[in-house]
Residue frames as qw, qx, qy, qz and C-alpha x, y, z in Angstrom:
[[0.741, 0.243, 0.544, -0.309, -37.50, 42.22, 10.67],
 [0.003, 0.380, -0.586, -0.716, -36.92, 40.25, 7.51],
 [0.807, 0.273, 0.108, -0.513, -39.61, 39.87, 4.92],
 [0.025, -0.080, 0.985, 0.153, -39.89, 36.20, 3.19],
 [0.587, 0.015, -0.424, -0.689, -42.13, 34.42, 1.81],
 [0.303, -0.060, 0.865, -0.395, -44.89, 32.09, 3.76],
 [0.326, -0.078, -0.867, -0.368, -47.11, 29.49, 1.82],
 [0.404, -0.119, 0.643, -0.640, -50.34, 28.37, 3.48],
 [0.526, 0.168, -0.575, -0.603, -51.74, 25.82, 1.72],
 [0.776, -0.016, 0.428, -0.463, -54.73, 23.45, 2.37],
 [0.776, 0.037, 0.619, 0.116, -54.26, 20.70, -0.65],
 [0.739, 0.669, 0.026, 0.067, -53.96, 22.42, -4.56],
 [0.425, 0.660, -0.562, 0.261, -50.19, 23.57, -4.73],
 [0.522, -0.485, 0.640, -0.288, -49.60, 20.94, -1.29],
 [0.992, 0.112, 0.045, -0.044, -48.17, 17.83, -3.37],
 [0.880, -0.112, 0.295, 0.355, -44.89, 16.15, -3.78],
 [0.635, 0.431, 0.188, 0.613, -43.71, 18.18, -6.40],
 [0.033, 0.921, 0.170, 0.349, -44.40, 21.36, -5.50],
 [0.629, -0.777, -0.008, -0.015, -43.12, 20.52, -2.44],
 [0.804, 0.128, 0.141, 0.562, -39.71, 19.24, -4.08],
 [0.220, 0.832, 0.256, 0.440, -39.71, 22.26, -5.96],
 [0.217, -0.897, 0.090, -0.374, -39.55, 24.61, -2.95],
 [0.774, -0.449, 0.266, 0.360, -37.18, 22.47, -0.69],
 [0.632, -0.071, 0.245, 0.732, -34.20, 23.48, -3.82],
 [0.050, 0.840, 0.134, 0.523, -35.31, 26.79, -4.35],
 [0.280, -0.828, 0.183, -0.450, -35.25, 27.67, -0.63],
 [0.742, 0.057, -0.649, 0.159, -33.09, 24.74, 1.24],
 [0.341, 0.156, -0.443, 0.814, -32.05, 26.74, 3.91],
 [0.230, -0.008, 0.198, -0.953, -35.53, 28.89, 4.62],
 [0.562, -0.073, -0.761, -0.317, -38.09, 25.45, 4.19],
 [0.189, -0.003, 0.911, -0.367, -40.28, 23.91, 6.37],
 [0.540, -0.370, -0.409, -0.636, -43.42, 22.15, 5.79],
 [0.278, -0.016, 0.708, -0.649, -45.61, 22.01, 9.08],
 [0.422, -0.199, -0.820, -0.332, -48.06, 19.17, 8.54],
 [0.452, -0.414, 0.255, -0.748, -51.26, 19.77, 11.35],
 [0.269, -0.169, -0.946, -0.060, -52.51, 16.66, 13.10],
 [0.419, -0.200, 0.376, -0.802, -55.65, 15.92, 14.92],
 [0.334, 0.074, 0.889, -0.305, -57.60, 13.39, 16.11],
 [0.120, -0.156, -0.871, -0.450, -59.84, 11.60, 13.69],
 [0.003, -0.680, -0.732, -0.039, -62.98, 12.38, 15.69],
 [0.009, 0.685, 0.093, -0.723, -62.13, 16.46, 15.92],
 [0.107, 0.206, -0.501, -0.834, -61.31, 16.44, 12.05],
 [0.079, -0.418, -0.886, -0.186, -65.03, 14.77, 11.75],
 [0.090, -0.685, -0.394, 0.606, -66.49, 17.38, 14.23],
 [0.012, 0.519, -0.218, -0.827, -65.14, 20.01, 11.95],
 [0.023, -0.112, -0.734, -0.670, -66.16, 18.62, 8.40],
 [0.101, -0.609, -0.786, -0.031, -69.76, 18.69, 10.13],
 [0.194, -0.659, -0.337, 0.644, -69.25, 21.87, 11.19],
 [0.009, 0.402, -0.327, -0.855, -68.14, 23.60, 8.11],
 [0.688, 0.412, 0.351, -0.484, -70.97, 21.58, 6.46],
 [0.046, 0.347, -0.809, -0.473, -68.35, 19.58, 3.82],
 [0.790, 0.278, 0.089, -0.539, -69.84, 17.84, 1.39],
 [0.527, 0.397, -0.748, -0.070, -66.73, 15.22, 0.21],
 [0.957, -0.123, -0.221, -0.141, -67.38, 11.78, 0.51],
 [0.692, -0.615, 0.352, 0.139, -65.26, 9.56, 2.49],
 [0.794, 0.303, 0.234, 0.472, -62.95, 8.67, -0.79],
 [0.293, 0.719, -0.152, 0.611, -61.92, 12.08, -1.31],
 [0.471, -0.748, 0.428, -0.188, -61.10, 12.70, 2.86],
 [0.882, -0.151, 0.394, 0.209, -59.06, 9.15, 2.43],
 [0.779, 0.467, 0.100, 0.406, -57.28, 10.46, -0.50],
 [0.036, 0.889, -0.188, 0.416, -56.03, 13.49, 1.37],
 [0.697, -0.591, 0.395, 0.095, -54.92, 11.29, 4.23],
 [0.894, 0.309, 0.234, 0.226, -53.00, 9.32, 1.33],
 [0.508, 0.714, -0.103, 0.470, -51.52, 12.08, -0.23],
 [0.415, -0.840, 0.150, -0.315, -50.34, 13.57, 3.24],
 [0.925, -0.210, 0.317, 0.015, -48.77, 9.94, 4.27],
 [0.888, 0.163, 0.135, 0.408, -46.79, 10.03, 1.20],
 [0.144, 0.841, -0.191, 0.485, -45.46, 13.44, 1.45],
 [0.682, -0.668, 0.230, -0.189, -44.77, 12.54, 4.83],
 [0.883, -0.183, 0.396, 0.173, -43.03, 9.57, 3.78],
 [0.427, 0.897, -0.047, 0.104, -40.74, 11.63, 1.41],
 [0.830, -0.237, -0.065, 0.501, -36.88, 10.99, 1.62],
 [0.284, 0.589, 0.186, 0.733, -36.92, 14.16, -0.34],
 [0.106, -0.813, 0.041, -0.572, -38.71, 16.40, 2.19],
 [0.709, -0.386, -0.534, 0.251, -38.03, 13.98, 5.24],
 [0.444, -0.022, -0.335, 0.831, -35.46, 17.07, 6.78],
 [0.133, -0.163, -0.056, -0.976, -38.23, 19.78, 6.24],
 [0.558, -0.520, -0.366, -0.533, -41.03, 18.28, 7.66],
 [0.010, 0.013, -0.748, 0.664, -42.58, 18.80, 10.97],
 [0.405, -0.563, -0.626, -0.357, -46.10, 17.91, 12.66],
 [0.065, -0.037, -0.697, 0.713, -48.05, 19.26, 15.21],
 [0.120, -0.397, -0.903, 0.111, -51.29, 19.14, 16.72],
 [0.029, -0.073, -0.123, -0.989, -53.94, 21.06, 16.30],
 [0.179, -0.518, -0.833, -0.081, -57.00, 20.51, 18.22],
 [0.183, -0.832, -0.448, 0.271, -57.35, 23.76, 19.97],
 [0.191, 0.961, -0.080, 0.184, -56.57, 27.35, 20.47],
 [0.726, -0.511, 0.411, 0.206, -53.64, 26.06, 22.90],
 [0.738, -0.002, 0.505, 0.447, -51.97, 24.42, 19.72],
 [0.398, 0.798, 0.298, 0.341, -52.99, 27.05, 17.21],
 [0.152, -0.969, 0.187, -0.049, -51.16, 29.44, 19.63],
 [0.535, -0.398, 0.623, 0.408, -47.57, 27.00, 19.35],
 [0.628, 0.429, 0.439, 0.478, -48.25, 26.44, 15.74],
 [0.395, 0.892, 0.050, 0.213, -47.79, 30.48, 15.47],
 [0.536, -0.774, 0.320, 0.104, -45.24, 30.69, 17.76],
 [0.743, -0.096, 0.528, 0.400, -43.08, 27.72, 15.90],
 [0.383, 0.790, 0.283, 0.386, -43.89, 30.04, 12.34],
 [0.271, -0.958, 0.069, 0.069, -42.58, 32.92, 14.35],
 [0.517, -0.654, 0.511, 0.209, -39.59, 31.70, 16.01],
 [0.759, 0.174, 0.542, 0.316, -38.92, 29.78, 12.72],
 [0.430, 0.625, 0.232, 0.609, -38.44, 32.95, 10.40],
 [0.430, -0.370, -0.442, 0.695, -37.43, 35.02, 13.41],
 [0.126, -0.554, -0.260, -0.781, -40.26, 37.13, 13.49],
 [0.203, -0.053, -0.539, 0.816, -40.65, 39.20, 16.44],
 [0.024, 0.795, 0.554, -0.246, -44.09, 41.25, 17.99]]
């Protein structure tokens, strides 16, 4: 098993630069995985966790997301996937796995 380093990040160090940043540090050992989900689960959830950000600050995270997305810079290192259930949460560890060949 080799050890490396794995990032999880929700939105402070998850911008453009940072993201630059780590793509020529690590070129070779990069990936950002970008979650999707359906616009009425990520609603479900903000009710659930009991958020309190207005709809300008959830629209600026789509924003920022979009333009990371739309990066020519990270274009090779990004991937999406879906993430409405445990189903997907169980490929999103799998792809983390099998991406840094990590083993049970």
């Amino acid at each position: 098993l080799e050890t490396g380093n794995v990032i999880f990040e929700g939105d402070r160090l998850f911008n453009g630069k940072m993201l630059d940043r780590l793509s020529e540090l690590f070129p070779n050992d990069f990936k950002v995985l970008i979650l999707t989900v359906k616009d009425s689960t990520l609603d479900q959830r903000h009710i659930d966790r009991k958020d309190d950000q207005d709809d300008k600050f959830k629209n600026s995270r789509k924003t920022k997301i979009s333009n990371i997305m739309g990066s020519l810079t990270l274009m090779d290192y990004i991937e999406t996937m879906v993430n409405e259930n445990l189903d997907d949460q169980s490929k999103i560890i799998e792809n983390i796995k099998t991406f840094y060949n990590w083993s049970e």
